[in-house]
N, C-alpha and C positions, 0 to 999 in steps of 0.2 A: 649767946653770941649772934642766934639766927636773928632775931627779934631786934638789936641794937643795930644789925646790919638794912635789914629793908625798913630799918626808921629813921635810917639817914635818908636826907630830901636828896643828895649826890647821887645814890645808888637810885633811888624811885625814879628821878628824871633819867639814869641813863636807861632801865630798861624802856622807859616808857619811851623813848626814841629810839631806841631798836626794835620796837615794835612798828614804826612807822613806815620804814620800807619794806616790813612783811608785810602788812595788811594790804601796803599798796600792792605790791606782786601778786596776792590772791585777787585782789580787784582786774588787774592785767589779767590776770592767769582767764577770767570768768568773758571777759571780752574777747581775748584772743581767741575763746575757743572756737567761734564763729568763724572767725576771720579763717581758723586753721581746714575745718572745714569745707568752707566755698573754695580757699584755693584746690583742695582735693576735687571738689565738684567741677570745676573749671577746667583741670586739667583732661574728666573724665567728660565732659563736653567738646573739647578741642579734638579728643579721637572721635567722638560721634559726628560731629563736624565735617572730618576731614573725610571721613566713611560717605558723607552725605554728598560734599562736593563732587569728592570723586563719580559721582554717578548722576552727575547734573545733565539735563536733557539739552541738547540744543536749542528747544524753547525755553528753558529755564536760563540759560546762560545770555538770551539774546533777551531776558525779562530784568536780570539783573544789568546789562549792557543799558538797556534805555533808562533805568532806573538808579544807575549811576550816572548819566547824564542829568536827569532830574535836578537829583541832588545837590550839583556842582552847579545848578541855577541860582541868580542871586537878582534876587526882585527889585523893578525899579520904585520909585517912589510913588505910593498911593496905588498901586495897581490893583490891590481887594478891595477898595474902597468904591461905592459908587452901587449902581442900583442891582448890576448883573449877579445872577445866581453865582454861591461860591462854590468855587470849582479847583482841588489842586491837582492842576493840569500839571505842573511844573515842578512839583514834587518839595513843597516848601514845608507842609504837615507830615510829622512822620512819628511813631510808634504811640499810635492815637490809643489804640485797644489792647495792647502789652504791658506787662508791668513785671518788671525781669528782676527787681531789685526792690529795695524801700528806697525810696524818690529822699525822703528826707536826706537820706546817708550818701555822699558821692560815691560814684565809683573811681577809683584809681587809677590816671590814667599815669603811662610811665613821662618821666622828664623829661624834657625837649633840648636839648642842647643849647645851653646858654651861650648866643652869639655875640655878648660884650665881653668874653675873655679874648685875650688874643690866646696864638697856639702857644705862643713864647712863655707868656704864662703861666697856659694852662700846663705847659710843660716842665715848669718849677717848682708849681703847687705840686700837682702828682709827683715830682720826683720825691721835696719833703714831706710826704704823704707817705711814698713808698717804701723811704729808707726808716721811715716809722714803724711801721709795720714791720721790717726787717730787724728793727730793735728790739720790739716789743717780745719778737719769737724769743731771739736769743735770749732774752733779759729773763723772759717768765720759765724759759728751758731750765736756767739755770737754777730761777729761784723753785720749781717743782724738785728737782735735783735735793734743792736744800731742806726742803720738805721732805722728801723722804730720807736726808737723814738722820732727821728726828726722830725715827723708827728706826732703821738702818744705820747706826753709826759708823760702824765699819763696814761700809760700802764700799771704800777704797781709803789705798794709803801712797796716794801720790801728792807731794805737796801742793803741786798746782790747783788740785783740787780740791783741797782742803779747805773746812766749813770757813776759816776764819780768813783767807783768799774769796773765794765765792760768794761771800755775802756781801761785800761791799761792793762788788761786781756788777751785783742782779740790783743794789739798791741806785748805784750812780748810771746802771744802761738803762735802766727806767726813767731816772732824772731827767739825764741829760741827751740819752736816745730818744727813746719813744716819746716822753711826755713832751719835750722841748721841739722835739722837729717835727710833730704833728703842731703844734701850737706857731709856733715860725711860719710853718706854712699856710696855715689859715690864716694866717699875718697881711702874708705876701696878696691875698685873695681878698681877706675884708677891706684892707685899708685904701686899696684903689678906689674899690667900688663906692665903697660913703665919703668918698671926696669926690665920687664921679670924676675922675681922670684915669690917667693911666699911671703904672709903677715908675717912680724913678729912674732907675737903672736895672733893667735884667741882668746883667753882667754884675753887678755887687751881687745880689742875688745869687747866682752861683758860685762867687766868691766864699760868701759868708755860706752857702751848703756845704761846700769843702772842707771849710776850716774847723767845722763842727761834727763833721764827720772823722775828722783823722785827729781829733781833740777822744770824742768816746774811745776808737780803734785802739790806739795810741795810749790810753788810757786804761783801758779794760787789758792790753798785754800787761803791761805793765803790775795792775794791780794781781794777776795772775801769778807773775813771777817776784809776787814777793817786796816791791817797789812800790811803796805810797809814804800819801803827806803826814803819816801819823799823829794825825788831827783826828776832828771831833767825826759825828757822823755824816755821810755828802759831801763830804769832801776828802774822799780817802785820793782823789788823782794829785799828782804832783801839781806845781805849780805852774810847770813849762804847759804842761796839756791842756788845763785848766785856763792858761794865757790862750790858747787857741780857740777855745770856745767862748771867749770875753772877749775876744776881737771880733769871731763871728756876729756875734749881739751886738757889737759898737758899730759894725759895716751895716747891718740891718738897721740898727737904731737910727745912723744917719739916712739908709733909703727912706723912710718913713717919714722920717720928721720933714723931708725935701718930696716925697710926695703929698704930706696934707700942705705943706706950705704951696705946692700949684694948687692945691684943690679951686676946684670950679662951685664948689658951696658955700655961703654965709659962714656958716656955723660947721663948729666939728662933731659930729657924733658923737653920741657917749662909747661906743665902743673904742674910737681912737682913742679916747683917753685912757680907758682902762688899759688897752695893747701900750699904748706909749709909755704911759705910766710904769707898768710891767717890766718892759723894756730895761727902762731906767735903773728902776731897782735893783734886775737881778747883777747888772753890773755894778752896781756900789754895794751889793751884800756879797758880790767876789773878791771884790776890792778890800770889804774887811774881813773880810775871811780869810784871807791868803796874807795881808802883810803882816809882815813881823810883830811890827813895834808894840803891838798891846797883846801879844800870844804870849802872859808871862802869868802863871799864878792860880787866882781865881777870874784874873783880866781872859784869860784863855775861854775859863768855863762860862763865863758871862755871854764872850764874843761868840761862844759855840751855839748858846741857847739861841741870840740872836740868827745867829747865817743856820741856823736848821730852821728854825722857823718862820724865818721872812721867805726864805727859800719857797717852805710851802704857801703861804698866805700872799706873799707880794711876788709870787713869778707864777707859781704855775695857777692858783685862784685868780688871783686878779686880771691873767690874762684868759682864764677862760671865762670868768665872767663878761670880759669883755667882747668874746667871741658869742657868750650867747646873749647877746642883747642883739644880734646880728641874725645869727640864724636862727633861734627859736619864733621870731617875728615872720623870717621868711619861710620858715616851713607851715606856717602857720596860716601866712597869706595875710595879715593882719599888723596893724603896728604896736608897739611895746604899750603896757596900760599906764606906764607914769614913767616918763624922763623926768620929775620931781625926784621919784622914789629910785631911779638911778643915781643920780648925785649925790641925793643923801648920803645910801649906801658907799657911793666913792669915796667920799671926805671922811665918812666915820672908820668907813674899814683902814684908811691912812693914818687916822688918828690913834684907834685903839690897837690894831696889829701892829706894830714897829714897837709897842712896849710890853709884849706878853712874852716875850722868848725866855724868860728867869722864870716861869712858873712852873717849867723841866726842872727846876732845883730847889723845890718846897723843901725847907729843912737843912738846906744843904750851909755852908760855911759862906755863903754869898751873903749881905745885908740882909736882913728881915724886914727895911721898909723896900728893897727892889721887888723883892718877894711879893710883898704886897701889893706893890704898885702892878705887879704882872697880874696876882689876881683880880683887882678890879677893873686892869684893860680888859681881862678876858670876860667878863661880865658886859663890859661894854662891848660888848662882840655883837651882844643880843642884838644891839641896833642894823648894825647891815645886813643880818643875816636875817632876820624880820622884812626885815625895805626889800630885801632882796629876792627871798622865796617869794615875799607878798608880791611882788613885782610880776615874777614870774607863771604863777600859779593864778595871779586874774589876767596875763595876756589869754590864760586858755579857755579863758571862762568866754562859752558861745561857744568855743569848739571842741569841747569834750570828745563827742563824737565820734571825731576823727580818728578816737583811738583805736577804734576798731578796726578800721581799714588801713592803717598807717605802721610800717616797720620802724620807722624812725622817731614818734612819737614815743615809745613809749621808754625809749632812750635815754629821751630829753627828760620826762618824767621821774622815773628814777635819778637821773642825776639829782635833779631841785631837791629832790625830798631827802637825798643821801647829804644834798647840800647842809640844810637844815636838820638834821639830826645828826649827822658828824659833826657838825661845827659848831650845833650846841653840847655837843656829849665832850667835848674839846676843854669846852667853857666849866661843864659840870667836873671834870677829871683836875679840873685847874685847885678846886676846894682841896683844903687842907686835909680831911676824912679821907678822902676818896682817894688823892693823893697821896698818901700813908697808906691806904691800901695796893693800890695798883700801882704805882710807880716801880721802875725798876723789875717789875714783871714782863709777861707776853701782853700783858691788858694793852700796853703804849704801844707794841706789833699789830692788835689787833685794830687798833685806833686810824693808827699809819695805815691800814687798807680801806679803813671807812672811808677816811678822805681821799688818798690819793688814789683807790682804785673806786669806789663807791661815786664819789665826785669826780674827779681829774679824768678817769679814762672812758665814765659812760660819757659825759660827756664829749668828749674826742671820737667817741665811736658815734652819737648821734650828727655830730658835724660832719664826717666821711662821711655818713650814707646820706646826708642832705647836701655833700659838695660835689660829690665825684658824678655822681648821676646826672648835674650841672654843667658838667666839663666834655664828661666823656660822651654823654645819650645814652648811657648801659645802666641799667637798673639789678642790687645783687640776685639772686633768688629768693624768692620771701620767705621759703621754707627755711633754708638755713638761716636766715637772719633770724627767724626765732628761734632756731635752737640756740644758737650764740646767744641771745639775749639770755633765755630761759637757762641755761647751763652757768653763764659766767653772776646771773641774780641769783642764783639758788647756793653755787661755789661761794662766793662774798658772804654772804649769807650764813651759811654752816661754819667757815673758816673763821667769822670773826665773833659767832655764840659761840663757839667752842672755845674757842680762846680767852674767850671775858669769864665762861664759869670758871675755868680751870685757874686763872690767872686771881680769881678772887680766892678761891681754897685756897692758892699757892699763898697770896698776900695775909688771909687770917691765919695760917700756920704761923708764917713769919711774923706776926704782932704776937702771935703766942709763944713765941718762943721757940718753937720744936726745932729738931737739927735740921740743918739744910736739907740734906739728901731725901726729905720725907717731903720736899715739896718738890723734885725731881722725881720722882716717882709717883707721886700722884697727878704729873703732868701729859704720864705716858698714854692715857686712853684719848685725851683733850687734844696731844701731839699727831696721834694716828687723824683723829677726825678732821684735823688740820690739812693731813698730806689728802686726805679725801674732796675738803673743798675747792683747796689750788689744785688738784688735777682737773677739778670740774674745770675752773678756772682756765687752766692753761689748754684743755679743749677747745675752749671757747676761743682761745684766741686764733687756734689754728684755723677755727671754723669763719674766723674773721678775715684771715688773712687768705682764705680760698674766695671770701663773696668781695674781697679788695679784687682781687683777681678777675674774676667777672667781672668788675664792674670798669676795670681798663683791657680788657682782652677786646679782639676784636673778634669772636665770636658772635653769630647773630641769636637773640634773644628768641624765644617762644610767646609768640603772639595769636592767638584765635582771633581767624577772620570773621567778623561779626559785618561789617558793612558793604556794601556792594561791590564796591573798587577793589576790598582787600580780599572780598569774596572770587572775584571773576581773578586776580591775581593768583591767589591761589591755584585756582582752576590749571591757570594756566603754567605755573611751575609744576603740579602733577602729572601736565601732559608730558611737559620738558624730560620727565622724568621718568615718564612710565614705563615707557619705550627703549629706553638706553641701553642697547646690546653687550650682552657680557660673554666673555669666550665659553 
């Protein structure tokens, strides 16, 4: 059985793309170690520093005084030029005979305050940024919760709390909290800016944050106490709450389309497309997802495959791909390597994702040519997500580099590559084989975090720490940002091999026959490992939502004064300070 199983090409390609975000991590892991390092160095320089200042001579202080005047000299035209001996009187050559760093690798200076936001905005963005964050705790609370009681079933016998309340909880606050109002709001930020004008309306804008907020609220009591659509999966909220969040999207959808329509550019972006396009969709996949007239039968289960799967493909992929055609260029400082190879990918992922959602129901009582037709959309999947990774993985090409010195890069890295191997391991799960084996298991749980956490949310976390330090001028602490990184890749990680081997015994039991309850049981050591990597996980997020915090707090950052100005400054807040009489 062993031998028929890894000679299926289905199973060869899925391990071999779950190996792909491991290797890349050990690759991260070997770089960051540096970087983790010098920040230690640095911090242990800024007390040597500060030891030093403090005991600055009078001459020393009046050496740095003329020599920040120097500095803030700015040469007229041609003035080294000509016959006279060179002389920098003026202080224009500077750290001639130091070498404090590798000159090749920049050092990282923090972000300056982006002065083409207004406050109005800046103050929309952060809000749906922040009610994001505020989703994501609760959402992942609950789904850790549900992980432990996989292990602990009888952890409580309240019904509110019960596994089969709670889980559609933590799957639609993820949905339509966290993943949707982090994505909205990078909305509200990208789409001004590559039309180069300003938003339409602020005022829709916090229209459509309200309506979206008391749609989840509103929604999550509800599904608490026992009240949903008793429909397929994501769509467990009724319809009335569900109508408030599709009005939300429809008031957005109009700011947008009435801000690229003033735009002051030619041409539209390829990110507005992908955001518009987005847009569009997720309201005509609630549209059919919610009415009636065709929820009769196998019309039900068909409609379900569809609204689960456009769900993920045409709302939340397509809008972050569209967000990172925006920032990964700008964190990068450089522009995208093929607006060709954007398009492509648009058109094809339109083409092939809107007909893959029946490949959820290989075998099932549906048509055997819809069946099929899902399978070879999904095949044709290969195309955008090729154009796509390839897109992205040569803008970095020249600045590899950066990885080292960069919190946010390596973000954006693991997203692409979690891109490209969830979304081919998608394509490979689609096969008939594979599908007979894992369907209907944890394998399609484990699936569901490759992409939506794996893709969907590093990404949203690489866009936070290259937005808000934009907005705000507050940079997180770098420390913690790598353990957040390093805790929530390693979490993803354990959580979703543990789940794929367990889920594979569990499905060759089930082809062999044996009683149920023999692949309940042999799920329980694969279950615990489980609750082990969403806790990593759900660390991680907390540790997110403290460096979100710093980075809108108005607290002032730690800076080692290195240059003259910030030298004599210092000097002189220690003086401020030295002296301050205490009873």
């Amino acid at each position: 059985m062993n031998n028929s199983l890894f000679g299926e090409s289905g199973v060869q390609l899925t391990l071999l793309l779950i190996l792909i975000p491991i290797l890349a991590g050990l690759a991260i892991a070997v770089i960051r170690t540096y970087g983790t390092y010098k920040d230690l160095r640095s911090r242990r320089e800024l007390k040597d520093i500060r030891n030093k200042i403090k005991e600055l001579t009078p001459e020393e202080v009046e050496h740095y005084k003329r020599r920040e005047k120097e500095l803030e000299y700015r040469i007229p035209e041609n003035e080294l030029s000509g016959s006279l001996p060179v002389s920098d009187q003026k202080g224009i050559i500077t750290n001639i005979n130091t070498v404090e760093e590798i000159r090749a690798i920049p050092h990282k200076n923090s972000e300056v305050k982006d002065a083409v936001v207004t406050p109005q905005l800046g103050k929309l963005v952060l809000y749906f940024l922040g009610f994001s964050v505020f989703w994501l705790i609760i959402a992942t609370t609950v789904g850790e919760y549900l992980g432990i009681k996989f292990v602990a079933p009888d952890a409580d016998h309240v019904s509110w709390l019960s596994f089969g309340r709670l889980r559609p909880v933590h799957t639609n606050m993820v949905f339509w909290g966290w993943a949707s109002f982090a994505m909205v709001g990078f909305s509200y930020y990208v789409i001004p800016r590559v039309s180069n004008g300003d938003l339409f309306s602020i005022k829709l804008g916090w229209v459509a944050f309200y309506l979206m907020n008391a749609a989840v609220l509103s929604g999550t009591i509800s599904l608490m106490a026992g009240i949903n659509n008793a429909g397929g999966e994501y769509r467990e909220y009724i319809w009335p709450f569900m109508g408030l969040f599709a009005v939300g999207i429809g008031i957005s959808l109009y700011n947008f389309l009435m801000t690229i329509a003033r735009r002051k550019t030619g041409e539209i972006y390829v990110s507005n497309w992908y955001i518009v396009a987005a847009v569009m969709y997720v309201i005509v996949i609630l549209l059919v997802g919610y009415l009636p007239f065709w929820q009769h039968g196998l019309g039900e289960t068909i409609i379900q495959g569809y609204y689960m799967h456009q769900g993920v493909g045409m709302w939340f992929m397509f809008l972050n791909l569209g967000l990172m055609y925006y920032f990964l260029p700008l964190q990068l400082n450089k522009p995208i390597y093929s607006y060709s190879l954007g398009i492509l990918a648009f058109w094809t992922q339109i083409l092939f994702y809107t007909l893959i959602g029946s490949h959820h129901f290989i075998f099932s009582a549906i048509p055997w040519w819809m069946q099929t037709v899902a399978i070879v959309a999904s095949v044709g999947m290969v195309i955008p997500v090729v154009a796509g990774t390839t897109n992205f993985l040569l803008t970095f090409n020249g600045s590899w580099y950066k990885l080292k010195n960069s919190y946010t890069l390596p973000f954006y890295l693991i997203g692409i590559l979690f891109y490209f191997s969830g979304s081919l391991q998608g394509t490979v799960e689609a096969f008939r084989f594979t599908n007979l084996i894992w369907h209907f298991t944890d394998f399609t749980v484990a699936h569901s975090h490759m992409t939506m956490y794996g893709i969907i949310t590093f990404m949203l976390w690489a866009f936070t720490y290259t937005l808000v330090p934009r907005i705000t001028g507050k940079e997180p602490p770098k420390f913690w940002v790598g353990i957040h990184f390093w805790l929530a890749l390693i979490g993803i990680l354990i959580y979703i091999t543990s789940l794929m081997i367990g889920s594979t015994e569990k499905g060759l039991l089930w082809m062999a026959k044996k009683p149920f309850i023999e692949s309940v049981v042999i799920m329980a050591p694969y279950w615990l490992w489980r609750a082990v990597g969403g806790t990593m996980m759900w660390i991680s997020h907390l540790i997110f939502a403290y460096n979100f915090y710093k980075m809108v707090s108005k607290k002032p950052a730690i800076v080692i004064p290195r240059t003259p100005k910030e030298i004599l400054q210092a000097k002189k807040q220690l003086q401020n300070t030295e002296f301050i009489p205490t009873k």
